[in-house]
N, C-alpha and C positions, 0 to 999 in steps of 0.2 A: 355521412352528410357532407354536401360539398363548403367546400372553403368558403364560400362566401355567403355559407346558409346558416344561420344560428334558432336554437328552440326559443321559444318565445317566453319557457321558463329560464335558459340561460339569459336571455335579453333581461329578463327580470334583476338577476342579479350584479349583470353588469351595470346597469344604470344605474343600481340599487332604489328601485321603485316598489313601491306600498300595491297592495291589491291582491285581487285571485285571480290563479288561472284557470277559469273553467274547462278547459280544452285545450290541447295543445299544440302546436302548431308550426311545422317550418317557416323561418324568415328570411326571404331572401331580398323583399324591393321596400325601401320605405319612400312614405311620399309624406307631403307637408300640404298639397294643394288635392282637393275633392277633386277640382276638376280633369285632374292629369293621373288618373289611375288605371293601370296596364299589372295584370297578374294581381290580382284584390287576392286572390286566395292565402297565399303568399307576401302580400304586403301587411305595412305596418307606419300605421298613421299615427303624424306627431300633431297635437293641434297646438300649433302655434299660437305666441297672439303678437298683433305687428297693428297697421292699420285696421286690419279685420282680426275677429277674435275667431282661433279657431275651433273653437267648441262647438260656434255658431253651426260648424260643415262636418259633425261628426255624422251624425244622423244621414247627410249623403252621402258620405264615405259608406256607412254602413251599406246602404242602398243600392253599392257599387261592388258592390262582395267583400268590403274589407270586413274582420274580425280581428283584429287587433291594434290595439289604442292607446300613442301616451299622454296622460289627459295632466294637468292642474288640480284635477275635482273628480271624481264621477258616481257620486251618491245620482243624482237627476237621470245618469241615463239609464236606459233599461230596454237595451237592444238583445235579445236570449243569443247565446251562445259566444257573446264579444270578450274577449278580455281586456282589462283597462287596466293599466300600469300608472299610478299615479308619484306622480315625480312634483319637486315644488318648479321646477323650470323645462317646458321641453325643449326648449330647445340647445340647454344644456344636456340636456341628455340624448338628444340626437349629435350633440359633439362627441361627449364621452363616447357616446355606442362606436364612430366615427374612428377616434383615438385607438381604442383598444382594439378594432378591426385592423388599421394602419399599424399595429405593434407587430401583428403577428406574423407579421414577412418582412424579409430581409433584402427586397428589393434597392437598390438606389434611386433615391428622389433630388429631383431638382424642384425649387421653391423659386418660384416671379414672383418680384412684387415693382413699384416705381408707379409713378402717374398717370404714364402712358407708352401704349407698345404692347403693355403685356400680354397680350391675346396674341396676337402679332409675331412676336416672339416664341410663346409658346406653340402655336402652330408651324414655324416656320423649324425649331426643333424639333420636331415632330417629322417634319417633310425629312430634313438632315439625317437624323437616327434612323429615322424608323428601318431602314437595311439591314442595320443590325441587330436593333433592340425591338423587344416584344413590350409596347410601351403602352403604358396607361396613362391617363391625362383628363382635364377639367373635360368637358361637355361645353363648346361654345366659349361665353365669359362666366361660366357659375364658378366667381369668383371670392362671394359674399359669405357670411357666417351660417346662410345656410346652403348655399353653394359648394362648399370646401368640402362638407362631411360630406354630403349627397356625391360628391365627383370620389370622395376617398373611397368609398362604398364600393366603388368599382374594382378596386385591387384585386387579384387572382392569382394564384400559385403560377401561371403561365408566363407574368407579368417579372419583366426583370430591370424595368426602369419606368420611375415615375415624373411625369412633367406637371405640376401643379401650380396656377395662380392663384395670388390672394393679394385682396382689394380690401382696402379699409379706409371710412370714412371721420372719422373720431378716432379717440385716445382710448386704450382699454380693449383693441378689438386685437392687435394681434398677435398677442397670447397666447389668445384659444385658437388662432388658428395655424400658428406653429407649433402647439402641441397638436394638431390632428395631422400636419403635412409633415413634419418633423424632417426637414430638406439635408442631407449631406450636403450637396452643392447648392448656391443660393445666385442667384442673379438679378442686379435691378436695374434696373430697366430708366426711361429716363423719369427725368422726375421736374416737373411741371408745376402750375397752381390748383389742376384740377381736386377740389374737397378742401381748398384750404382754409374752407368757413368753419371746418369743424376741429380746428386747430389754431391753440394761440399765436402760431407763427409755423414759417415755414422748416425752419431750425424742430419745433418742437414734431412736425409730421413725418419729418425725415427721418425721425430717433424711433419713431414707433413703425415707419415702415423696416428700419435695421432689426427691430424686434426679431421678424421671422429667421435672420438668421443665426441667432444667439449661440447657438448648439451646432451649426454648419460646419463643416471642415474648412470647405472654401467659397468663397464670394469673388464671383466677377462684377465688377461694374466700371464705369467711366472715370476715370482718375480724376477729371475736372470736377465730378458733381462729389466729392467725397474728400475736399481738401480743406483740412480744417476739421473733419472728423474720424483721423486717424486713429485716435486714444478709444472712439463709439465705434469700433470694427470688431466684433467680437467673435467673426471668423479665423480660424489659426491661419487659413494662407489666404491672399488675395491674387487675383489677376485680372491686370487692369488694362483698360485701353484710352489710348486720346488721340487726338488729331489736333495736339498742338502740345502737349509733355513730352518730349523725349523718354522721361522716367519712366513714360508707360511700358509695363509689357510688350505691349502693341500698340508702336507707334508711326499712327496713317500718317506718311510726310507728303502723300500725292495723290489728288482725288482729280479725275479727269471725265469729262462725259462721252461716250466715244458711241452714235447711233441709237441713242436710248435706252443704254448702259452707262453705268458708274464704274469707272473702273480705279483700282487702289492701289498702289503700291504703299507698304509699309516694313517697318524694323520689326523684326522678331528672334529673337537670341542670336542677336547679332549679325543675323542675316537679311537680305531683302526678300520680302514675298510678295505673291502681287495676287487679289480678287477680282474679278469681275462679278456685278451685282444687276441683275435684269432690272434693274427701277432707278429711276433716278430724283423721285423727290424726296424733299429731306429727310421726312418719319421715317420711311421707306431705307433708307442707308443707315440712319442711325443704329432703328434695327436690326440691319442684315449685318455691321459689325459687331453687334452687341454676339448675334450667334454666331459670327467669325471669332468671338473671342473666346466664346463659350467651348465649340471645336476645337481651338487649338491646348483650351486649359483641361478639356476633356483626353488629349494626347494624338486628338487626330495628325495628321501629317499636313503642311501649309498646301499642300498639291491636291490632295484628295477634298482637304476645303473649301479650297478654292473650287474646285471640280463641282461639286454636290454644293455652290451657294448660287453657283452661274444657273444651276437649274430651277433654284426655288418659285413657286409657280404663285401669284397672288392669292392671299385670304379672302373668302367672300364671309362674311362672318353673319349677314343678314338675309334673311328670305324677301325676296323681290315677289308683291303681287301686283299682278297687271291683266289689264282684259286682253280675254283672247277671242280667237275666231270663233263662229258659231254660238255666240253669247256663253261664251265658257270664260271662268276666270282659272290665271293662270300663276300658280307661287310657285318661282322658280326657285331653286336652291340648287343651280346644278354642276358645283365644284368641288364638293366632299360629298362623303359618304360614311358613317359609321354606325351604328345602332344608337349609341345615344343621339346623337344631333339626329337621326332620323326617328327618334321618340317626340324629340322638340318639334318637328318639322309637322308631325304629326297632329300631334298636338294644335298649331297653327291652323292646320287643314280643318282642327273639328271644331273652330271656332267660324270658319264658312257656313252661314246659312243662304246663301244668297241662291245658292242651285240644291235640290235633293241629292243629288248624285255626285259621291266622293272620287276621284279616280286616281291613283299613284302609279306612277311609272318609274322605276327602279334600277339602278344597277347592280352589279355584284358590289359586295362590299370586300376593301381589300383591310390587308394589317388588321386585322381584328383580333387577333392573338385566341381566335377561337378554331374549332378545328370543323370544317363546311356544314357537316350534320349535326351540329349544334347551334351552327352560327341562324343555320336558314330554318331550323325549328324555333327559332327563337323570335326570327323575323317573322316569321308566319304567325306566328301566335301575334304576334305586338299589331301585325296587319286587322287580322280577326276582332281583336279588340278594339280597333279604332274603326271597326262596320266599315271597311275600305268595299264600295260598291263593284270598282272595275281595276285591274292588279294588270300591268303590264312591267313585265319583270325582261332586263336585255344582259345577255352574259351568259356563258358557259357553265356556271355556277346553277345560279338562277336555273338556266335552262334543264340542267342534268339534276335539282331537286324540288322540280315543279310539284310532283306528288304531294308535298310536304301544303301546300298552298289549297285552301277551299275560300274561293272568293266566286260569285255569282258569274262575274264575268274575266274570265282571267288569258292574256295570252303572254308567249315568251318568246322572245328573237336571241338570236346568239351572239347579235353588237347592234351596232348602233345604225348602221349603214341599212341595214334589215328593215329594223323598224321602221325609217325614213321614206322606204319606202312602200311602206304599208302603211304609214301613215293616212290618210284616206280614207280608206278601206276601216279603219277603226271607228269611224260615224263618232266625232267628239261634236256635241251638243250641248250646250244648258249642263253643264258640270263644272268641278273644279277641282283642277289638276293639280297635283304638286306632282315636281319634276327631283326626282333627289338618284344623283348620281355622282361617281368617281369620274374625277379630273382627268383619267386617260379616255374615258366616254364619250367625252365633245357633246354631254350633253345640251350645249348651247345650241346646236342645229336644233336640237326638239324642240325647243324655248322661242327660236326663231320663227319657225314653220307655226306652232299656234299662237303665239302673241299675234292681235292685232296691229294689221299696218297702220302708224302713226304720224301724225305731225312733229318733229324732232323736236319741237318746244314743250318741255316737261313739268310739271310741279312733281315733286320728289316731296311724300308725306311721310314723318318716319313716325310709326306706331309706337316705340317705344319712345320718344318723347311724348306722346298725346298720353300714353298711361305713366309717367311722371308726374306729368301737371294736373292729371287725375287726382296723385295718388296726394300731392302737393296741398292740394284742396281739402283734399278730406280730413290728411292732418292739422287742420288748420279748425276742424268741425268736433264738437264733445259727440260724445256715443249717440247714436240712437240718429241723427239729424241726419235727412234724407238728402241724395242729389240728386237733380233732374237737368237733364245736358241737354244745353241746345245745339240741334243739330236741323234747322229750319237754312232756308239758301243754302242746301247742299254743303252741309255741314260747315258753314263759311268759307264756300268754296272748295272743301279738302276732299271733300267726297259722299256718299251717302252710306249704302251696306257695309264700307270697309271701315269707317270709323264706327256707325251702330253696331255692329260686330264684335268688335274693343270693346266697347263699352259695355257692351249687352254682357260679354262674357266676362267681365272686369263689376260688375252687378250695381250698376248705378240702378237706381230706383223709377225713374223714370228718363224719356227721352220728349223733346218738344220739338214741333214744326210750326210753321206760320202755314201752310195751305195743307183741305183734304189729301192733295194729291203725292201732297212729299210724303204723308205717313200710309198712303195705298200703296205706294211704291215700297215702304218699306216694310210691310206686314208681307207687301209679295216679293221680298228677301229673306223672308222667313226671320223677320226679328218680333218677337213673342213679350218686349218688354211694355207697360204702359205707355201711348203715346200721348200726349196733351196736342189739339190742334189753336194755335193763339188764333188764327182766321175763319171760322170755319164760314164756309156759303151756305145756304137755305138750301141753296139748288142741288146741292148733295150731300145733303143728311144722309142719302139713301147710301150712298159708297161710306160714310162716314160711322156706319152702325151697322152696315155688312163688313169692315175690318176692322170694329171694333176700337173705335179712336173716340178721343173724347175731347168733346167742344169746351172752347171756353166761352163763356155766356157774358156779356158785359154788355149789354141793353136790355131795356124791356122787352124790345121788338123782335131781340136773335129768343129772348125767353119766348116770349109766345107764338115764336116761329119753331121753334124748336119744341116746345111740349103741345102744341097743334100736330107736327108730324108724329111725335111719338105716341098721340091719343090716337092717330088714324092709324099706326101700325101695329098696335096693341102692345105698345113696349112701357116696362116700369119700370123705374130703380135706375134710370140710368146715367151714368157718371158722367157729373160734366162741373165746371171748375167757374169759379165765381171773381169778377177781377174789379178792383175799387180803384177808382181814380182819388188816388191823393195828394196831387200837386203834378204829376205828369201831362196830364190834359190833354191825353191822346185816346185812350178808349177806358174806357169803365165804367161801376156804376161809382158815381159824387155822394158826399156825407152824406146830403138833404136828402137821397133818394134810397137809402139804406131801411125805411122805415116800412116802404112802398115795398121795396124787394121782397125786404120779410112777410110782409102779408102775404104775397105772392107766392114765395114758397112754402107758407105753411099749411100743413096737407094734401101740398101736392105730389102724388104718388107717380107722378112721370119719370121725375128727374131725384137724382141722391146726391147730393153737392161733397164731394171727393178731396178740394180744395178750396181755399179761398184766398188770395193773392194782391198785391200791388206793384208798382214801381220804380224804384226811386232814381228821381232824375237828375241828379248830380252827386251820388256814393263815393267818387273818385275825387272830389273835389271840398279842401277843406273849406274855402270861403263860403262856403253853401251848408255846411252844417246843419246850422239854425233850421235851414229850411228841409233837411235831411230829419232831423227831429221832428219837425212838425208831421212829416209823412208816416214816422211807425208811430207816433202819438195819434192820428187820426186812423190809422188804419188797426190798429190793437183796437179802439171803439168798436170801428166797422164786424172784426169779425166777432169780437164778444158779445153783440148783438145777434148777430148770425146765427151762432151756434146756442146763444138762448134758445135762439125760435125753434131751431131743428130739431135741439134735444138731443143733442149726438155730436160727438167733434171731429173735428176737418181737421185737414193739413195748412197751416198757415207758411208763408214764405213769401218775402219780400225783397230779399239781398239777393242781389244778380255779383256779379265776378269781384268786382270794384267793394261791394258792399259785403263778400265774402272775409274780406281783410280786413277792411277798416268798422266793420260792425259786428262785431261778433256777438251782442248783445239780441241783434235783432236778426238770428239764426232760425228761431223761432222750431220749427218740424222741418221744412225743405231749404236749400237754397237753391238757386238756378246759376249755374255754371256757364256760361258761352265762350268771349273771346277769350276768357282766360285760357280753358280746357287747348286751345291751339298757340300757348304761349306769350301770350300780348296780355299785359294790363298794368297801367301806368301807379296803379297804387301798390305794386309790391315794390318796397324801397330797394335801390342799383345792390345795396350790400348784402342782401338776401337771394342767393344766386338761386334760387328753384326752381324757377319755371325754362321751358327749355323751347326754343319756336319748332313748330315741326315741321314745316316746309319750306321748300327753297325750290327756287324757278332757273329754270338754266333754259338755256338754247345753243349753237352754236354760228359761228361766220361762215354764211353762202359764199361769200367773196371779199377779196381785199382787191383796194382802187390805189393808183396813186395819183392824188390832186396836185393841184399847184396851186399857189397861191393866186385865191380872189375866183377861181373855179366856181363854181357855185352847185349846191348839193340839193336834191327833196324837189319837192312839189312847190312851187310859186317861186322858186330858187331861192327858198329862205334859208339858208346855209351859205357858209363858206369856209376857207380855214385862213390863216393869218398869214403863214409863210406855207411853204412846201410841205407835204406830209401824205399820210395814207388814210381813209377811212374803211374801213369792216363794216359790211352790210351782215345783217343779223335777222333770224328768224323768228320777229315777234314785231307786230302791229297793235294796233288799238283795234283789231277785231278778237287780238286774241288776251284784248285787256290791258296793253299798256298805252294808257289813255294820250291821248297827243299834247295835255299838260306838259308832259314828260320832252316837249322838242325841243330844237334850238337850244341844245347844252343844260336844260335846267334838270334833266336826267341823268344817272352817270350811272352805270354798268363794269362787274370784274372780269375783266380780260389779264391772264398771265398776271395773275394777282395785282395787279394793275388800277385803278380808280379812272373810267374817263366816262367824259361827257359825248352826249348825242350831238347830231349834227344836220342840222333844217330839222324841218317837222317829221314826226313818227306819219308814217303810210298805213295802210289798212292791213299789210302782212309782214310788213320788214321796217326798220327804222338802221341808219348809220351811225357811229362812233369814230368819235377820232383816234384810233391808234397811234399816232404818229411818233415813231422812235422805239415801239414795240415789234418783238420778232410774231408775229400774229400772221397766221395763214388759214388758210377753209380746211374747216371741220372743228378749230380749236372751239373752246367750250367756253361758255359766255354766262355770265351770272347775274342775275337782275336782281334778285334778294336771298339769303340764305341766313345763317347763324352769324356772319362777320359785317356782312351789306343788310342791314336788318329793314322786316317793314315799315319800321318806324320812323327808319329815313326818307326812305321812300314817299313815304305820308306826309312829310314837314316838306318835301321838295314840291311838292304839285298844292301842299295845303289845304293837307284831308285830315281823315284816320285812319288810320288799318286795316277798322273792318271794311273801309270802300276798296282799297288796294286787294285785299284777299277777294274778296266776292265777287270783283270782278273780273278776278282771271276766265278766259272764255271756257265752255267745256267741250270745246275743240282741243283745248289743250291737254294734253294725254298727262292721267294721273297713278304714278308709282307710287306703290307702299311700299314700304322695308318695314322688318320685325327683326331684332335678334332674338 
């Protein structure tokens, strides 16, 4: 059996878990998530419980090929042939299992830990060794408790050095995870505020990040961040670095910027050495000494360091989706290449519903520590499992074990240059690409040729904060209580398929539109979850029950306009959602008329009332309370009369974002989710750091001017500047959404991390800034709002809210995803 395969009766005893084995089984892939299952035969499912309970997803695991299960309980199930290992914790027992895998090789491991960088770092050792070492390492940032075991899992007799992060957010976590990484060398990394809500102090989060290296032989870190906890080193050696200790090991006495490099002279046993570092901002340097210190403590030579740091290539650590030509969408990922991250990437890819047709275009994968007719039987398989429709594989590798590959439509080039020009010739259509390639591939030119040609004015949405603020929510909700995400005005601007797609796969309960026509569009994306229409038109009922959306009914008139049509079309039962005006005063049905409805609805077999709903019109707002009460006091009436008549009970739900937080009383079956889910909502108090914004808008400067003083700038020449200086024209207008509120300085925009104001009035594609005294030239990058220049200033400057600033960014403006 190979080294990284165990029987499923050994599994038994290593976790020390209760149950029978009915059959027995090699184990070699365990999973924790239903929907990420590759080699079921062979896997072995833990059901976690976290926000979602995993028992909930044994049943499609099983559906998935798995047969093997470590459950909390499993009298209830009764899938023939499964084995269930019942353990009081899984997800202690996917550590142990984790643990005692990680014992049994004698490989050297290095252990990251710190605030920030760690991925960073870890990948950038990664580039450094890998020449010499046959190196195993985290997957991405699977960095977390269950992260660590899942990346340890990987280990293999082939494997002679190990590069492992670990991330902890509270006290108590890193324990377990330096009994699974168990690091000889430890490194940390810097260290920041990031998590420091789950920690009495910063003193106390620093003592538990030294946890991991308890048992370490040696520790590199920053001499600065570690002064004062000399006696909490519980490494026997250290090696250190600063850029202002002499003490240090390595100490930088000369940082210089020489053409968009860093370059370093520093003291190292007594001698001068000098790096040069291809980056020059600051995370970026901190970094690349952190692994210059790690190199040298490792024994390398300051020549050969320096040598192999001048080449380190950037991390892209996120998959970029973007539309392409031919109505194709395009997620690029195309700077690494490994089988795990290319399980991830994958992964990604089966979360597109937006086109039928999957298509992967591939490189060879290098450093794999596997030997080619393993490495590409393996890919093959993992393709096969992910129903990949069209396989274009470029490389020598590739090319010479095409056999190994059965995909409907499959071809192979022998670089990159090939392909490119066969590009074409390959008819990409109504599909979606992912692009996963090794960094000596350039597969940016692929990326380039089918991405749509764009406006350079971007919104950048990052998925993985939108499932955050998800997840943020739900913790916030007892068991059972549904969310229905609003994703109506184009999902508040951020996009349509690529956020319903999150979500849908992330299994919110329902999704809402304000018009037929946003939820047609999104049925023909292939999203299959319930849609709620808050608007629906008479005039197309017809599209409205051909894609299967469901009206909300809040007149008498949409009622007997709507069970009119479904009496002429011979339609019964059919779902549609019932809304009470309770002090909103904007659409519903009013108390007095609650008596009339019920008549109306009873026995009528047109329609089956699905929910019943209100609104409250000031949730975020404590001076309003009083009249916050009066609304679920009126509305608890409305539907317990409701559901009298029916004889059968609804979904009730009243708390939208704001009422998420501060009502928790009136959660009732559903809540509705909106601005919150894209990180904006004024009732989560500053000290509760959770929600995270997911978009930020950049453009860049067409041109720099130099004015003089009393020049005068814009249209009507409402501008000018006070003395001499420069203004940057910039590529964003009020046709592409930044409203001409915004003119005459009362806008201000990040240039060169910078804070300045506009200058005359915003024009219909371009508006000015005053740079003046900044090094600012054409092409640099311009930032309207992000995670630092937030919407909410933006909002207080012109004397809105947020959701007017997001929604009305134009859909001219070209919108990027990122997923890590």
């Amino acid at each position: 059996m190979p080294n990284n395969s165990y029987a499923i009766s050994a599994i038994k005893k290593i976790i020390k878990a209760d149950g029978n084995i009915v059959e027995e089984y090699t184990i070699s892939a365990l999973f924790t998530d239903s929907r990420r299952i590759s080699n079921p035969a062979e896997g072995l499912f833990f059901a976690l419980s976290g926000r979602r309970n995993g028992h909930e997803f044994v049943a499609e695991a099983y559906a998935g090929g798995v047969r093997n299960f470590v459950v909390e309980h499993g009298p209830e199930f009764n899938l023939p042939g499964a084995n269930f290992l019942i353990v009081p914790d899984p997800l202690a027992a996917l550590q142990a299992l984790a643990a005692y895998h990680r014992n049994r090789f004698k490989l050297q491991v290095i252990g990251i830990t710190g605030s920030n960088g760690k991925t960073i770092v870890k990948e950038w050792l990664y580039q450094l060794l890998s020449a010499d070492k046959n190196i195993v390492r985290n997957p991405k940032s699977y960095n977390s408790q269950i992260g660590v075991p899942l990346s340890v899992w990987q280990i293999n007799d082939r494997n002679d050095l190990g590069i492992f992060e670990a991330g902890i957010s509270t006290v108590n976590e890193m324990n377990r995870l330096e009994a699974i990484i168990k690091p000889e060398i430890g490194v940390l990394t810097h260290m920041g505020p990031a998590h420091d809500e789950g920690f009495e102090s910063p003193r106390q989060k620093l003592l538990e990040k030294l946890g991991l290296f308890k048992n370490s032989r040696l520790l590199i870190h920053n001499y600065d961040q570690l002064i004062g906890y000399e006696k909490d080193i519980a490494a026997k050696e250290t090696f250190t670095w600063s850029r202002k200790f002499r003490e240090a090991d390595l100490y930088v006495f000369s940082e210089t910027v020489i053409s968009k490099n860093y370059y370093f002279r520093a003291r190292y046993q007594a001698k001068e050495i000098e790096c040069l570092v291809p980056f020059t901002d600051q995370a970026s340097v901190e970094n690349a000494i952190t692994c210059w210190a790690t190199m040298l403590a490792l024994g390398y030579s300051a020549v050969e360091a320096d040598k192999r740091i001048e080449r380190l290539a950037p991390v892209s650590m996120r998959l970029e989706l973007k539309n392409g030509v031919n109505n194709c969408s395009v997620i690029d990922d195309s700077y690494n290449s490994d089988l795990q991250s290319l399980e991830i990437a994958l992964n990604f890819l089966s979360q597109q519903n937006q086109h039928q047709k999957k298509t992967l275009i591939l490189s060879d994968i290098y450093q794999s520590g596997l030997q080619q007719d393993v490495l590409y039987k393996q890919v093959a398989d993992l393709i096969r499992t992910k129903k990949i429709d069209k396989f274009i594989g470029v490389g020598e590798a590739l090319l010479s074990h095409q056999s190994y590959f059965d995909v409907a439509e499959q071809h192979f080039y022998a670089d990159t240059t090939t392909l490119l020009q066969q590009l074409k010739a390959l008819n990409f259509k109504d599909e979606t690409i992912l692009i996963k390639g090794s960094r000596s591939f350039e597969f940016e030119q692929i990326s380039r040729a089918l991405s749509q040609k764009a406006h350079e004015t971007v919104m950048e949405i990052n998925l993985n904060s939108l499932l955050n603020n998800l997840n943020f929510y739900k913790s916030k909700l007892k068991p059972g209580v549904k969310v229905m995400a609003m994703v109506k005005a184009f999902s508040y601007g951020s996009g349509t398929f690529e956020v319903a797609n999150m979500l849908q796969y992330n299994k919110v309960d329902y999704l809402a539109v304000a018009y037929i026509d946003e939820g047609v569009a999104l049925r023909q994306a292939g999203i299959i979850l319930p849609i709620k229409v808050l608007n629906p038109e008479a005039s197309a009922f017809d599209k409205l029950t051909e894609y299967k959306l469901e009206p909300v009914i809040y007149s008498f008139g949409l009622l007997d306009d709507f069970v009119g049509y479904a009496s002429a079309q011979g339609i019964a039962g059919y779902p549609v959602h019932l809304k009470i005006d309770t002090g909103m005063h904007r659409l519903g049905f009013e108390n007095y008329e609650i008596e009339t409805l019920c008549d109306m609805l009873e026995a009528n077999r047109y329609v089956r009332v699905q929910s019943v709903f209100s609104h409250l019109a000031a949730s975020e707002a404590p001076e309003h309370d009083e009249f916050t009460k009066k609304q679920i006091k009126r509305f608890e009436k409305a539907f317990k009369e409701i559901e009298r008549t029916l004889g059968y009970k609804v979904i009730k739900h009243i708390c939208n974002t704001a009422g998420i937080i501060r009502w928790p009383s009136a959660h009732y079956d559903m809540v509705r989710l909106g601005i919150g889910l894209y990180g904006i909502d004024s009732s989560v108090p500053a000290s509760e750091a959770g929600l995270q914004p997911i978009a930020s808008l950049k453009t860049s400067v067409a041109q720099v001017k130099k004015i003089g003083a009393g020049d005068t700038i814009s249209y009507g020449r409402s501008g000018s500047l006070l003395k001499d200086g420069k203004i940057a024209t910039i590529r964003i207008g009020y046709a592409d959404g930044y409203l001409r509120a915004f003119g005459k300085g009362v806008g201000k925009m990040l240039v060169k991390g910078a804070l300045v104001p506009t200058v005359g009035n915003i024009t219909m594609d371009m508006c000015m800034l005053d740079v003046s005294g900044l090094d600012v030239r054409e092409g640099d990058e311009v930032i309207i709002f992000d995670e630092h220049q937030r919407i909410e200033e933006l909002a207080k400057q012109i004397g809105t809210i947020p959701y007017e600033i997001l929604t009305n960014i134009s859909q001219r403006v070209k919108r990027v995803y990122f997923y890590e």
